[in-house]
N, CA, C and O atoms as a Tripos MOL2 file, in Angstrom:
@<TRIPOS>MOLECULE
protein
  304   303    76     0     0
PROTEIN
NO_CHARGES

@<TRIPOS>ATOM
      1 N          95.5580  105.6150  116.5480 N.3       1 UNK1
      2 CA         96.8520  105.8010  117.1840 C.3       1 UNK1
      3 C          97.8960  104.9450  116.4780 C.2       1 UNK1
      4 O          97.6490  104.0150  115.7100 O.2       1 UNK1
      5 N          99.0260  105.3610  116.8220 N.am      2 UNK2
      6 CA        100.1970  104.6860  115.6240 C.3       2 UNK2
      7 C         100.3440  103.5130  116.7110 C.2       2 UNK2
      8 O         100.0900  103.4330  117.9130 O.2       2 UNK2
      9 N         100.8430  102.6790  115.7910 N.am      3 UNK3
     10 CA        101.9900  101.1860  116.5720 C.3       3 UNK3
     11 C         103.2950  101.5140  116.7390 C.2       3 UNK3
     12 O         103.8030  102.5790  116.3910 O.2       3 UNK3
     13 N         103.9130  100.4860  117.3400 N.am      4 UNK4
     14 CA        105.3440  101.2970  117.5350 C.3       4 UNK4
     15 C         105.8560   99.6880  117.9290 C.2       4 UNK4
     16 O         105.2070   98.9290  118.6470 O.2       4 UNK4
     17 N         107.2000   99.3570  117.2700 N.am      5 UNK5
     18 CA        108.2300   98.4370  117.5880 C.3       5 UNK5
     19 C         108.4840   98.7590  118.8340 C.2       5 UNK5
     20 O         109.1830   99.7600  118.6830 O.2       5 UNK5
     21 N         108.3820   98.5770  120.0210 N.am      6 UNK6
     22 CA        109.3270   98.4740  121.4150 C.3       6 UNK6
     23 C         110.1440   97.3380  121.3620 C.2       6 UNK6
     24 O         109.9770   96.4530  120.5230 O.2       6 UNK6
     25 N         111.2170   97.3150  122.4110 N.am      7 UNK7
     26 CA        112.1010   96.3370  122.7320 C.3       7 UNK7
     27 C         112.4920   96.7790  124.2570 C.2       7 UNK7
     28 O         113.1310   97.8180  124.4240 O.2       7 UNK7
     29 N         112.1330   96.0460  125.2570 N.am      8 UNK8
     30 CA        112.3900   95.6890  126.2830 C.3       8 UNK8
     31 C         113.7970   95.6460  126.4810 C.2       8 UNK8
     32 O         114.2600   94.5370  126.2190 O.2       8 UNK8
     33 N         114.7690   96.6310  126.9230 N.am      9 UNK9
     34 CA        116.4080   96.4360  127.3900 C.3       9 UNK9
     35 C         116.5790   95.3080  128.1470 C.2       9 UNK9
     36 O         117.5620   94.7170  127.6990 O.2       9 UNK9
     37 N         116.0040   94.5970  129.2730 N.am     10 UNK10
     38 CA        116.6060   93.6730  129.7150 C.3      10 UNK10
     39 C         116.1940   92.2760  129.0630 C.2      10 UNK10
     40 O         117.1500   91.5010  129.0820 O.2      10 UNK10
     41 N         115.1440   91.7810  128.5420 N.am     11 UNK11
     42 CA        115.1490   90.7860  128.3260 C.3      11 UNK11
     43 C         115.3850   90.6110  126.4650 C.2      11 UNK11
     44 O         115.4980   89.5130  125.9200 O.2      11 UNK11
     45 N         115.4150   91.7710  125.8240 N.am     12 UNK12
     46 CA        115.4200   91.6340  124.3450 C.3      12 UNK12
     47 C         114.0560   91.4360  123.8410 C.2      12 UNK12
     48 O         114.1100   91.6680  122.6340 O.2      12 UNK12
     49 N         112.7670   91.0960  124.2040 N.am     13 UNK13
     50 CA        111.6280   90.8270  123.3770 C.3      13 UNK13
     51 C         111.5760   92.3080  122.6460 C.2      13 UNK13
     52 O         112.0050   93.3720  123.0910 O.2      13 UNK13
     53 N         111.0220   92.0900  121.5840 N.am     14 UNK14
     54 CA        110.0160   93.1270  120.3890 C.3      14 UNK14
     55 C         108.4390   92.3950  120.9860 C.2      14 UNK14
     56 O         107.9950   91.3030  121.3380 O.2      14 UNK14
     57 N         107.9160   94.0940  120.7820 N.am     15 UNK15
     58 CA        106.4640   94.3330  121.2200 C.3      15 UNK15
     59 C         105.7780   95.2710  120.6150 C.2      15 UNK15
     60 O         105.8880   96.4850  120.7830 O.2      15 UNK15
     61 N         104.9410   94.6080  119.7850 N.am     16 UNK16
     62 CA        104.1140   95.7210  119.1720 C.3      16 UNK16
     63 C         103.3190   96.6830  120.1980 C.2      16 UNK16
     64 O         102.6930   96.0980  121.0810 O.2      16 UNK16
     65 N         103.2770   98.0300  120.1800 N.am     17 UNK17
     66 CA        102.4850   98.5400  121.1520 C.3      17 UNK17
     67 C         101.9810   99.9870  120.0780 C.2      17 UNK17
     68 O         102.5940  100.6690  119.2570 O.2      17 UNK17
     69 N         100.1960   99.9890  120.7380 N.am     18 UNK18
     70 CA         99.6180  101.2080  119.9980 C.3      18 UNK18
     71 C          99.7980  101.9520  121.1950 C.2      18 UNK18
     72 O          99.5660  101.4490  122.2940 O.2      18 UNK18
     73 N         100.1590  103.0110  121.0620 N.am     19 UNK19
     74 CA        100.1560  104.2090  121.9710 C.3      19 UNK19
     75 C          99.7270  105.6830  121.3280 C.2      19 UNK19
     76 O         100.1120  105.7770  120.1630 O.2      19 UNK19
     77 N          98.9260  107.0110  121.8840 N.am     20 UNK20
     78 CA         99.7250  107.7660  121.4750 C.3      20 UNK20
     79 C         100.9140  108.5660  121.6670 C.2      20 UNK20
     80 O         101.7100  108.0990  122.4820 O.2      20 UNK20
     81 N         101.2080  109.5930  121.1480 N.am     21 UNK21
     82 CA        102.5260  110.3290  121.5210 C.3      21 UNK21
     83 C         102.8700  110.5650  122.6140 C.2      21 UNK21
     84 O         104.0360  110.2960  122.9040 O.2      21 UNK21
     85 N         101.9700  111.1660  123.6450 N.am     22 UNK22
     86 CA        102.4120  111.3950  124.8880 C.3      22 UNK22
     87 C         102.9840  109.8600  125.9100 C.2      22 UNK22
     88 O         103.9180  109.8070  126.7100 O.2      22 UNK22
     89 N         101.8950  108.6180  125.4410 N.am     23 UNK23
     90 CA        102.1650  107.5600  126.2830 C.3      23 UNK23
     91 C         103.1110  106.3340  125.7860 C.2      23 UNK23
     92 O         103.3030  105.2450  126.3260 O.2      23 UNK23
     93 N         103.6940  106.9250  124.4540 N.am     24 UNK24
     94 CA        105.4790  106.3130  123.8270 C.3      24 UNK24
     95 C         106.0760  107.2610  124.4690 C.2      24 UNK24
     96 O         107.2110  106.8210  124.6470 O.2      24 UNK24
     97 N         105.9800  108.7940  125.1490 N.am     25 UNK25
     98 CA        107.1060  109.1330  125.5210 C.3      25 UNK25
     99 C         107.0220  109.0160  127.1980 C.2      25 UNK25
    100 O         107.9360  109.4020  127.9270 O.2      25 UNK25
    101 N         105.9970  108.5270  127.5950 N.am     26 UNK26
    102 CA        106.2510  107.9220  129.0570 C.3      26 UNK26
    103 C         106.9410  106.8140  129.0910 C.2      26 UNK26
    104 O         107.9200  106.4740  129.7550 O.2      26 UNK26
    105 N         106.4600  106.4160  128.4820 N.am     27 UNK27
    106 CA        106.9620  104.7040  127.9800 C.3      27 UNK27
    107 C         108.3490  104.2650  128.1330 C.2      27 UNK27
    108 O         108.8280  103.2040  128.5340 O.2      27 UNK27
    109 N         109.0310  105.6860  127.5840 N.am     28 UNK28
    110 CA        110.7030  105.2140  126.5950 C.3      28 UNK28
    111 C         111.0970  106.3240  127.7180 C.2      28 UNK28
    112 O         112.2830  106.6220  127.5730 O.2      28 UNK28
    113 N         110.4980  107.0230  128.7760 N.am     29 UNK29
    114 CA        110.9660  107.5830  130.0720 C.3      29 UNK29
    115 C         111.1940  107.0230  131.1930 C.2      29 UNK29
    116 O         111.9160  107.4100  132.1120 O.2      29 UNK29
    117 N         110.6520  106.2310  131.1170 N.am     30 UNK30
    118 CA        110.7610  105.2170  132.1530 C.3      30 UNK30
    119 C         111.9400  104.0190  131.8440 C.2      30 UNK30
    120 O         112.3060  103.0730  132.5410 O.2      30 UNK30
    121 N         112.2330  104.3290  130.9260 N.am     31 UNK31
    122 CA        113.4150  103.4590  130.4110 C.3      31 UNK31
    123 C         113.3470  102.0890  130.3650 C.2      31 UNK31
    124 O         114.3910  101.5590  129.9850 O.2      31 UNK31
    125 N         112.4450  101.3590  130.6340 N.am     32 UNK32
    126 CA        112.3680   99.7050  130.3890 C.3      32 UNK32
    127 C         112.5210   99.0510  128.8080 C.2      32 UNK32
    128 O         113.0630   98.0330  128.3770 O.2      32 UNK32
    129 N         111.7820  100.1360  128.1950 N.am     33 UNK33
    130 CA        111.8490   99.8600  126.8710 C.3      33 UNK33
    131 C         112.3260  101.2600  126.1320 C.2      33 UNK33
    132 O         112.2590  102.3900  126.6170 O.2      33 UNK33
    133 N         112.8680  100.8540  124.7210 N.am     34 UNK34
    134 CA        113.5420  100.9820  123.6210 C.3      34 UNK34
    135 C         112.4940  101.2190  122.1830 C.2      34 UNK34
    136 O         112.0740  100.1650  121.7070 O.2      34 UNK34
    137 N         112.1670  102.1830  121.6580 N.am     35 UNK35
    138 CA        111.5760  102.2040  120.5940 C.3      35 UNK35
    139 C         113.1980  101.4130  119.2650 C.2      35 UNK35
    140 O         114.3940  101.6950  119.1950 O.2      35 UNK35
    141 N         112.2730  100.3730  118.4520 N.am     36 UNK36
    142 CA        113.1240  100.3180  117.3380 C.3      36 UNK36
    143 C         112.9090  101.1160  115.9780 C.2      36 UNK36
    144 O         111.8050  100.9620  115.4560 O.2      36 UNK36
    145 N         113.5850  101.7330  115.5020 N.am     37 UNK37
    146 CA        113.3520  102.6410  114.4730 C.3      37 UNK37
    147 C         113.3970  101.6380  113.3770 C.2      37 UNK37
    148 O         114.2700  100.7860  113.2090 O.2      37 UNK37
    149 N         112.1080  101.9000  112.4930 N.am     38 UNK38
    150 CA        112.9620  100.9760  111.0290 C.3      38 UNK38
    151 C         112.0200  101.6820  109.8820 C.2      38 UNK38
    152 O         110.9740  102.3080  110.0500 O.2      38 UNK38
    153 N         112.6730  101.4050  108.7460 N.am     39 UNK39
    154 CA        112.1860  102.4800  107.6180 C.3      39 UNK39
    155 C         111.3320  101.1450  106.5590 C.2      39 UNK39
    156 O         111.4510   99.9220  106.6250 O.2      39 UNK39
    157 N         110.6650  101.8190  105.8320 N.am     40 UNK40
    158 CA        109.3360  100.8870  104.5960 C.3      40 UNK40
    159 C         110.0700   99.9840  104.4080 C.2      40 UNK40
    160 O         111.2310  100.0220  104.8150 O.2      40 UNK40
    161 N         109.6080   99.0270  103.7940 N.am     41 UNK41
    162 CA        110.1930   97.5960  103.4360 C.3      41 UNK41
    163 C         110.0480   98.3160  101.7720 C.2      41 UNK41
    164 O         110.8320   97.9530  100.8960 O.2      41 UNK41
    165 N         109.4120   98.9250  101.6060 N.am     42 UNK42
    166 CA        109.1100   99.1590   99.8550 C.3      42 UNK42
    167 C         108.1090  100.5820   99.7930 C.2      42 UNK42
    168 O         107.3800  101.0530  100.6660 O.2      42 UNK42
    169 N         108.3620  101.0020   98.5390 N.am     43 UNK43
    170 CA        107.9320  102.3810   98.4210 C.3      43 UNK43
    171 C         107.4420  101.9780   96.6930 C.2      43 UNK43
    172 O         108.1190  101.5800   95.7450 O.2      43 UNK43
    173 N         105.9810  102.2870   96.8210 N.am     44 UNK44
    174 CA        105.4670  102.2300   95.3640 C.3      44 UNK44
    175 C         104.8860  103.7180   95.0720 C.2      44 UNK44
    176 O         104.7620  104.7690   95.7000 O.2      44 UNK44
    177 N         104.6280  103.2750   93.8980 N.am     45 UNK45
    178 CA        103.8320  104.4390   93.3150 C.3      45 UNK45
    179 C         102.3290  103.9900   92.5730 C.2      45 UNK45
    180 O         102.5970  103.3630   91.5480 O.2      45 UNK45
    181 N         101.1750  104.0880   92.7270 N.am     46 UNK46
    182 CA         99.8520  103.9970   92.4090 C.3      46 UNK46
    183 C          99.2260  104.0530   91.3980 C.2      46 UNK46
    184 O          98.3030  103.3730   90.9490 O.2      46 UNK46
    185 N          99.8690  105.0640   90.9750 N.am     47 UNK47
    186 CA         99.8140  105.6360   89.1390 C.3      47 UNK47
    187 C         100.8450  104.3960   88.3890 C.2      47 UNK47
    188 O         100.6080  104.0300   87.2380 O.2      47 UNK47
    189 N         101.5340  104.0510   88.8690 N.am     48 UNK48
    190 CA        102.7820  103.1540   88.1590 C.3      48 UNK48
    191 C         103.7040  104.2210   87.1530 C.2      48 UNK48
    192 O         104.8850  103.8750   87.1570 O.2      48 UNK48
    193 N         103.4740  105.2720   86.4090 N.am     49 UNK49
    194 CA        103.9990  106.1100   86.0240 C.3      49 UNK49
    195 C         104.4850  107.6630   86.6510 C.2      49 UNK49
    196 O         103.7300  108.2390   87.4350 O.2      49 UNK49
    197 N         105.4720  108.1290   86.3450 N.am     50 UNK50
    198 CA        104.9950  109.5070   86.3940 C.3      50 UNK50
    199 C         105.6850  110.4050   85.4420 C.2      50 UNK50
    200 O         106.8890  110.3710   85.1900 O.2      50 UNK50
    201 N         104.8870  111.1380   84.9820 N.am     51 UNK51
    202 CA        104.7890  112.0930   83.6880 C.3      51 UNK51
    203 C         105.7020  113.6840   84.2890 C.2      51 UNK51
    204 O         105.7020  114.2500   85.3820 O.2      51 UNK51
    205 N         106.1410  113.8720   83.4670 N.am     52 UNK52
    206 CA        106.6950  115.4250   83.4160 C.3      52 UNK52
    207 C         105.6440  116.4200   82.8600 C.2      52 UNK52
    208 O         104.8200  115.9180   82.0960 O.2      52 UNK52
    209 N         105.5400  117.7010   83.1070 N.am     53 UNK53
    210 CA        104.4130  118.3890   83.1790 C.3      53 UNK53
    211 C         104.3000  118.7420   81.2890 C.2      53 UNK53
    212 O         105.1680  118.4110   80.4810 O.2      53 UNK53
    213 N         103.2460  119.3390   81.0170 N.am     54 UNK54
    214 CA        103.5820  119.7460   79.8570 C.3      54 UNK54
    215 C         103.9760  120.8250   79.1170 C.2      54 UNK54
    216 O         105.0710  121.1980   79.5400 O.2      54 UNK54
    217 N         103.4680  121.7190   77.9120 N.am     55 UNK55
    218 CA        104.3990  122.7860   77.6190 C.3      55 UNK55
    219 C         103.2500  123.4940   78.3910 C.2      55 UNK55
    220 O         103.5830  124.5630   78.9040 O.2      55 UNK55
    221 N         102.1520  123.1620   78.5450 N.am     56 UNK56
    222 CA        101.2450  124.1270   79.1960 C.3      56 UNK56
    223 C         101.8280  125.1630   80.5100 C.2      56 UNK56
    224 O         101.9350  126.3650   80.7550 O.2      56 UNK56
    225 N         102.0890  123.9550   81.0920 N.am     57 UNK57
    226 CA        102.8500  124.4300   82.7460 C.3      57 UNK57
    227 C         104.2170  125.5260   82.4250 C.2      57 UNK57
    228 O         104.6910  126.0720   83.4210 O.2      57 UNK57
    229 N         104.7640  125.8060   81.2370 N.am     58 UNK58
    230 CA        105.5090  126.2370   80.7850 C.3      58 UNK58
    231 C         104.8950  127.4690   80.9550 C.2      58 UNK58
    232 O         105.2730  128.2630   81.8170 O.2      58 UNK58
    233 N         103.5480  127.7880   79.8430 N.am     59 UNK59
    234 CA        102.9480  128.9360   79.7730 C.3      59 UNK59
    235 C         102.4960  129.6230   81.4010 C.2      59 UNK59
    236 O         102.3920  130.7920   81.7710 O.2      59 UNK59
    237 N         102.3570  128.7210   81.9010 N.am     60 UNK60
    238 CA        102.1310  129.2680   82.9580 C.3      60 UNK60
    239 C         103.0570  129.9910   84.0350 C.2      60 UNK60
    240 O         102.7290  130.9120   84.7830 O.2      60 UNK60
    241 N         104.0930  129.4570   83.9520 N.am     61 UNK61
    242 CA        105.2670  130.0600   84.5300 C.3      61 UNK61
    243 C         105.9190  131.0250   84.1350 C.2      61 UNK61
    244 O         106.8510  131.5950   84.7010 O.2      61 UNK61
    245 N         105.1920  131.3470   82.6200 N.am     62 UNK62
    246 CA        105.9350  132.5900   82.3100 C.3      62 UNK62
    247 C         105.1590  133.5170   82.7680 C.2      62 UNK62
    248 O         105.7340  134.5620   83.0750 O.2      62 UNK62
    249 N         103.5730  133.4570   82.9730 N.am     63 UNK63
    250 CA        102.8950  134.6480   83.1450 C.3      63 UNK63
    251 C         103.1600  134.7380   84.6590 C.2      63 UNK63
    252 O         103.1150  135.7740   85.3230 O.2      63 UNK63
    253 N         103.3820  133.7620   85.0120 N.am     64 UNK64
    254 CA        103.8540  134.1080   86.7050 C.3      64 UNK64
    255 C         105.1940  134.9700   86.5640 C.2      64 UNK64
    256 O         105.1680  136.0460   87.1630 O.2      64 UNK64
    257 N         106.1650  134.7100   85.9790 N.am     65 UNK65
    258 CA        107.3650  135.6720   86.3010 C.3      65 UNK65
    259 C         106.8210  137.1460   85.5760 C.2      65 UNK65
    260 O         107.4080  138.1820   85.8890 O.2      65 UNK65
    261 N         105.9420  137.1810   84.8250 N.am     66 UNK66
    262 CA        106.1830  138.2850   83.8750 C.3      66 UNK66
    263 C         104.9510  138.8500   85.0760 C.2      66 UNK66
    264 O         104.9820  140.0730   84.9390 O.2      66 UNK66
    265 N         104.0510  138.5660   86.0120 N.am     67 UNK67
    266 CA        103.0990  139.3910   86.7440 C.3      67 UNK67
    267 C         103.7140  139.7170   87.8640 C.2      67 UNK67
    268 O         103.3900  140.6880   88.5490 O.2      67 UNK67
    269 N         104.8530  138.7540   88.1880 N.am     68 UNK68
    270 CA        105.6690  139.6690   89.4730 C.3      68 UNK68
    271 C         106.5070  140.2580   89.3600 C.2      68 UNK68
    272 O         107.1660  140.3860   88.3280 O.2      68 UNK68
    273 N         106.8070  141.0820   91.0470 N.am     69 UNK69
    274 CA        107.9860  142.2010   90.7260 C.3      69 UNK69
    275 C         109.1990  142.3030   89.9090 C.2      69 UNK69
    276 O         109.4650  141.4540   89.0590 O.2      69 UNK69
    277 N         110.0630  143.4850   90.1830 N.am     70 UNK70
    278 CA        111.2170  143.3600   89.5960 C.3      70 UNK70
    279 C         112.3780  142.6080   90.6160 C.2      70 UNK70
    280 O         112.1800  142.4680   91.8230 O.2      70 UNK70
    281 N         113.4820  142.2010   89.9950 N.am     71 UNK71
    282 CA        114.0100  141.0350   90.7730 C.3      71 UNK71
    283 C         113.9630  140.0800   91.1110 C.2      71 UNK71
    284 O         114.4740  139.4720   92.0520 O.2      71 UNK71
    285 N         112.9760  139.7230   89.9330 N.am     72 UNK72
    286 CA        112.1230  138.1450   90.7900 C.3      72 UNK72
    287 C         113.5870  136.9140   90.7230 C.2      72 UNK72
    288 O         114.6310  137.5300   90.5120 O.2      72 UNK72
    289 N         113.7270  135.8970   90.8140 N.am     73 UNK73
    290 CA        114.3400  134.9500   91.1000 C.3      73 UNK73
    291 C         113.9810  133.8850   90.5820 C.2      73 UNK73
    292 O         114.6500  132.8670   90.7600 O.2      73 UNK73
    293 N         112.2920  133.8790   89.4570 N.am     74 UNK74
    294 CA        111.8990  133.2120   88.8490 C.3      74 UNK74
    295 C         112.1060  132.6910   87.5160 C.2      74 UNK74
    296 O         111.5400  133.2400   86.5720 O.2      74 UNK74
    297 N         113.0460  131.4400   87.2940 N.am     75 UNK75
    298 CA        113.6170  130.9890   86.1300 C.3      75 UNK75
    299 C         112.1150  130.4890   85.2650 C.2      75 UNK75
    300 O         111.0860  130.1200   85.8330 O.2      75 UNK75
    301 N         112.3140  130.5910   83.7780 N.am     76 UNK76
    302 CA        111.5350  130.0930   82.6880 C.3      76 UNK76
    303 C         111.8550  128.7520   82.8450 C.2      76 UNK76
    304 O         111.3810  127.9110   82.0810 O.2      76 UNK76
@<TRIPOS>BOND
     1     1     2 1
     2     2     3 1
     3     3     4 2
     4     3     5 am
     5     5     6 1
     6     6     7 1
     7     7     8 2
     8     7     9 am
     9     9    10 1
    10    10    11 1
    11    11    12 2
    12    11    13 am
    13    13    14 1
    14    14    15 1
    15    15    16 2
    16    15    17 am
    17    17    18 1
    18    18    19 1
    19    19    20 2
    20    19    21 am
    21    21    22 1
    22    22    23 1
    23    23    24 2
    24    23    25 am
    25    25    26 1
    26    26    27 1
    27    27    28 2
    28    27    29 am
    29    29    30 1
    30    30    31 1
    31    31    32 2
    32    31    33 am
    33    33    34 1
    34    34    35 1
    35    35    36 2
    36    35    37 am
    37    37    38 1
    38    38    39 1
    39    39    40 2
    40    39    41 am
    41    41    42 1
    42    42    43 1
    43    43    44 2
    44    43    45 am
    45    45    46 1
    46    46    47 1
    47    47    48 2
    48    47    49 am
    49    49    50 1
    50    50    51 1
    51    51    52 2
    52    51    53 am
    53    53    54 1
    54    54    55 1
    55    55    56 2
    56    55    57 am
    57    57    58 1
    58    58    59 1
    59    59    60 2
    60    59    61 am
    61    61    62 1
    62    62    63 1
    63    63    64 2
    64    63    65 am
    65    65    66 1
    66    66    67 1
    67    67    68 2
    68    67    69 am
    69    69    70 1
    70    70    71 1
    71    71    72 2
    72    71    73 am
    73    73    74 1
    74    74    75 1
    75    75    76 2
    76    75    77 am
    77    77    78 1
    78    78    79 1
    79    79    80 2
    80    79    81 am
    81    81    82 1
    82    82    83 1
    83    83    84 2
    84    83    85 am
    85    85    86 1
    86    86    87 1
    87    87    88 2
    88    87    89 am
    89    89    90 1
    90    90    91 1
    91    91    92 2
    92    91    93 am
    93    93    94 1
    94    94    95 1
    95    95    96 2
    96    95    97 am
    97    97    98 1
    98    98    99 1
    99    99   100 2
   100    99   101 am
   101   101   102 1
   102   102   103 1
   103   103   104 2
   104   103   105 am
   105   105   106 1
   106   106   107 1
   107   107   108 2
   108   107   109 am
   109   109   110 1
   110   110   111 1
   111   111   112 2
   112   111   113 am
   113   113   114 1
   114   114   115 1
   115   115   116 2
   116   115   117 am
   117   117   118 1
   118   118   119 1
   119   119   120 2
   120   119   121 am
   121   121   122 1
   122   122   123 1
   123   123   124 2
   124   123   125 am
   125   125   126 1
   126   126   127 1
   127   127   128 2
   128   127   129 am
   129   129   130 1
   130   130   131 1
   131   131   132 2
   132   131   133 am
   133   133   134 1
   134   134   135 1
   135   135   136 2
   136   135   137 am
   137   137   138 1
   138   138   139 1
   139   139   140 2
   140   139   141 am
   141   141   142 1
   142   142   143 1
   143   143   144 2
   144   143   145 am
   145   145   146 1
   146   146   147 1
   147   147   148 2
   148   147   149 am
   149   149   150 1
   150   150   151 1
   151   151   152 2
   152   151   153 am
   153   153   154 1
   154   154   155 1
   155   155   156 2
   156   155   157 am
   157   157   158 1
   158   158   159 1
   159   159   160 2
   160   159   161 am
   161   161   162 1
   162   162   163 1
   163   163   164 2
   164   163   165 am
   165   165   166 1
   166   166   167 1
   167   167   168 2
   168   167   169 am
   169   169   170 1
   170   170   171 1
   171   171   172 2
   172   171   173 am
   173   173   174 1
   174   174   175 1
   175   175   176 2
   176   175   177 am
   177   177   178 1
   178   178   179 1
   179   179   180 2
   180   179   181 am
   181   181   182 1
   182   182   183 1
   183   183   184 2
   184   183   185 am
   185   185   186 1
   186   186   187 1
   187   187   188 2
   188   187   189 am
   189   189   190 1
   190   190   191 1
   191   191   192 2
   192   191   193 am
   193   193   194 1
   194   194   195 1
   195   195   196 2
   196   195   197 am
   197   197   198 1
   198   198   199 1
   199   199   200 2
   200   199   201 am
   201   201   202 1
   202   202   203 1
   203   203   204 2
   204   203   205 am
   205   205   206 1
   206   206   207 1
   207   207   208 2
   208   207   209 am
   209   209   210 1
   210   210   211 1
   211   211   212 2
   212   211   213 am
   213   213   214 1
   214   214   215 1
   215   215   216 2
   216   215   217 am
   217   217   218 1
   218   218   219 1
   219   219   220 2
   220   219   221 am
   221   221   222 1
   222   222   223 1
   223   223   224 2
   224   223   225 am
   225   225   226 1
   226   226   227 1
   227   227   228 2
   228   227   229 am
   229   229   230 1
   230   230   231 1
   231   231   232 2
   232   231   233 am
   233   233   234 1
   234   234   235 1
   235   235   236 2
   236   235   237 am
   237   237   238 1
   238   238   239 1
   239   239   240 2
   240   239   241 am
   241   241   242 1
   242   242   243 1
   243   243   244 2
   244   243   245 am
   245   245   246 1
   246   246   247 1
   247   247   248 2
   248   247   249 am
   249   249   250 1
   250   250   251 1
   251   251   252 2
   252   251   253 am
   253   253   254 1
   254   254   255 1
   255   255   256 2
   256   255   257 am
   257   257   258 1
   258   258   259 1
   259   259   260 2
   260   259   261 am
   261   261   262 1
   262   262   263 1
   263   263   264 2
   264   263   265 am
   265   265   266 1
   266   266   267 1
   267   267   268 2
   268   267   269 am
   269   269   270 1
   270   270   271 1
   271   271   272 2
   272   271   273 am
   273   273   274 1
   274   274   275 1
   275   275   276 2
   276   275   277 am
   277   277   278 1
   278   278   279 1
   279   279   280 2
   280   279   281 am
   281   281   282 1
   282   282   283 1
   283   283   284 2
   284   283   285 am
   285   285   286 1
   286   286   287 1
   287   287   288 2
   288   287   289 am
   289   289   290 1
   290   290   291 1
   291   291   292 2
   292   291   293 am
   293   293   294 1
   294   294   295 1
   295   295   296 2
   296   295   297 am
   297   297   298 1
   298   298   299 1
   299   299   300 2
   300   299   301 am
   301   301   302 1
   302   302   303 1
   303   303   304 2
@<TRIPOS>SUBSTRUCTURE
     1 UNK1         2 RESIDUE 1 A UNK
     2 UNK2         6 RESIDUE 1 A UNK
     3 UNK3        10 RESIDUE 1 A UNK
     4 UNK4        14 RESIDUE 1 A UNK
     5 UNK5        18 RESIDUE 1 A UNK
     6 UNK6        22 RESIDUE 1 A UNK
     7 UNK7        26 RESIDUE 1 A UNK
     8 UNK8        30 RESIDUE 1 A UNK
     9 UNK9        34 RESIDUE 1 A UNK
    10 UNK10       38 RESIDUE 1 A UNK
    11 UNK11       42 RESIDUE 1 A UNK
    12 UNK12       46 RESIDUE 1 A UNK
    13 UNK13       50 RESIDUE 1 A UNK
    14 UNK14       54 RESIDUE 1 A UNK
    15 UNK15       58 RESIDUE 1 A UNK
    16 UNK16       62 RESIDUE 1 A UNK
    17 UNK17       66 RESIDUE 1 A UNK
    18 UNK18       70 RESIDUE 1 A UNK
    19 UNK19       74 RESIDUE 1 A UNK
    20 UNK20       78 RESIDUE 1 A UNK
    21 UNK21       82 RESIDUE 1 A UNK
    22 UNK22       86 RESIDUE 1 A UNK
    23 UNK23       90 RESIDUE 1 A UNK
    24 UNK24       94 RESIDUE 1 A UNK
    25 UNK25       98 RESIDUE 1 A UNK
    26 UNK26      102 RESIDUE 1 A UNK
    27 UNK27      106 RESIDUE 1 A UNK
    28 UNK28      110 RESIDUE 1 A UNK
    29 UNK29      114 RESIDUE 1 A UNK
    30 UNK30      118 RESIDUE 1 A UNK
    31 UNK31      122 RESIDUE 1 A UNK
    32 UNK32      126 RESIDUE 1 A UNK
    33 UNK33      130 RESIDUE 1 A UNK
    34 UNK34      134 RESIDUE 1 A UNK
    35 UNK35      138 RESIDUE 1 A UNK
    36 UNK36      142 RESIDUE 1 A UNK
    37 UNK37      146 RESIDUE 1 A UNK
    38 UNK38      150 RESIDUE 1 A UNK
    39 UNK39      154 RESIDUE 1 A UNK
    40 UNK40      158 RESIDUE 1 A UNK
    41 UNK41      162 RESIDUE 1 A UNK
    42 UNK42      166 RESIDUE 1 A UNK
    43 UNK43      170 RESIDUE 1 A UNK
    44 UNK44      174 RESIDUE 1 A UNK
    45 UNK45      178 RESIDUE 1 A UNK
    46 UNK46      182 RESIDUE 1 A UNK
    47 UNK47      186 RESIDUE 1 A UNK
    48 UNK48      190 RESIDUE 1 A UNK
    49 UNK49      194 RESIDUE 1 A UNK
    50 UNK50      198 RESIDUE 1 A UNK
    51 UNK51      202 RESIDUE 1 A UNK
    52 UNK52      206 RESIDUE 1 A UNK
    53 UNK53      210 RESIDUE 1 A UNK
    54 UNK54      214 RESIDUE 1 A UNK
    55 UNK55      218 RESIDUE 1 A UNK
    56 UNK56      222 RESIDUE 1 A UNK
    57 UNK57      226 RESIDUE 1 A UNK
    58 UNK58      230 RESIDUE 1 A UNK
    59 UNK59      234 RESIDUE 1 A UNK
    60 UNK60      238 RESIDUE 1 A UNK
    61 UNK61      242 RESIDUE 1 A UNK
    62 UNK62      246 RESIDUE 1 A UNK
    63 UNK63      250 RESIDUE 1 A UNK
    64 UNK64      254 RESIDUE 1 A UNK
    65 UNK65      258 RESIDUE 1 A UNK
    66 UNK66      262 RESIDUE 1 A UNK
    67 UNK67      266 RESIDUE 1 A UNK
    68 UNK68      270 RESIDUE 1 A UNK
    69 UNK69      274 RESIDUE 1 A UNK
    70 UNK70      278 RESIDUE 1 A UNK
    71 UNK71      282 RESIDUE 1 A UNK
    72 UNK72      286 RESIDUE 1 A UNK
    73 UNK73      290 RESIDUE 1 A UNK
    74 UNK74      294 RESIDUE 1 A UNK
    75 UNK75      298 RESIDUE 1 A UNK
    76 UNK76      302 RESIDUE 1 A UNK
């Protein structure tokens, strides 16, 4: 089950709380508490790189436009 920042409206504390979905939205219905929204502190990547595809993926996209209909919408 996820954690969730709460904050208590009358007194101001932060409270970590695991809930699931249904019992954060009893929770924040009852109005005592306040979910705090907050976004990653940091965003990595694993690979440390990342590569652009090669001419291969090229070939491949052509036989895709050239096996479908007419009108396709599919750029080279």
């Amino acid at each position: 089950m996820p954690t969730y920042t709460m904050i208590n409206k009358t007194t101001g504390e932060e409270k970590d709380m695991i809930l699931s979905f249904a019992e954060r939205e009893l929770v924040l219905s009852e109005g005592e508490w306040s979910q705090q929204l907050s976004t990653p502190k940091s965003v990595t990547n694993v690979t440390g790189t990342l590569r652009q595809a090669g001419d291969g993926w090229k070939d491949v996209l052509s036989r895709v436009k050239s096996g479908s209909m007419r009108h396709n919408t599919i750029n080279d």
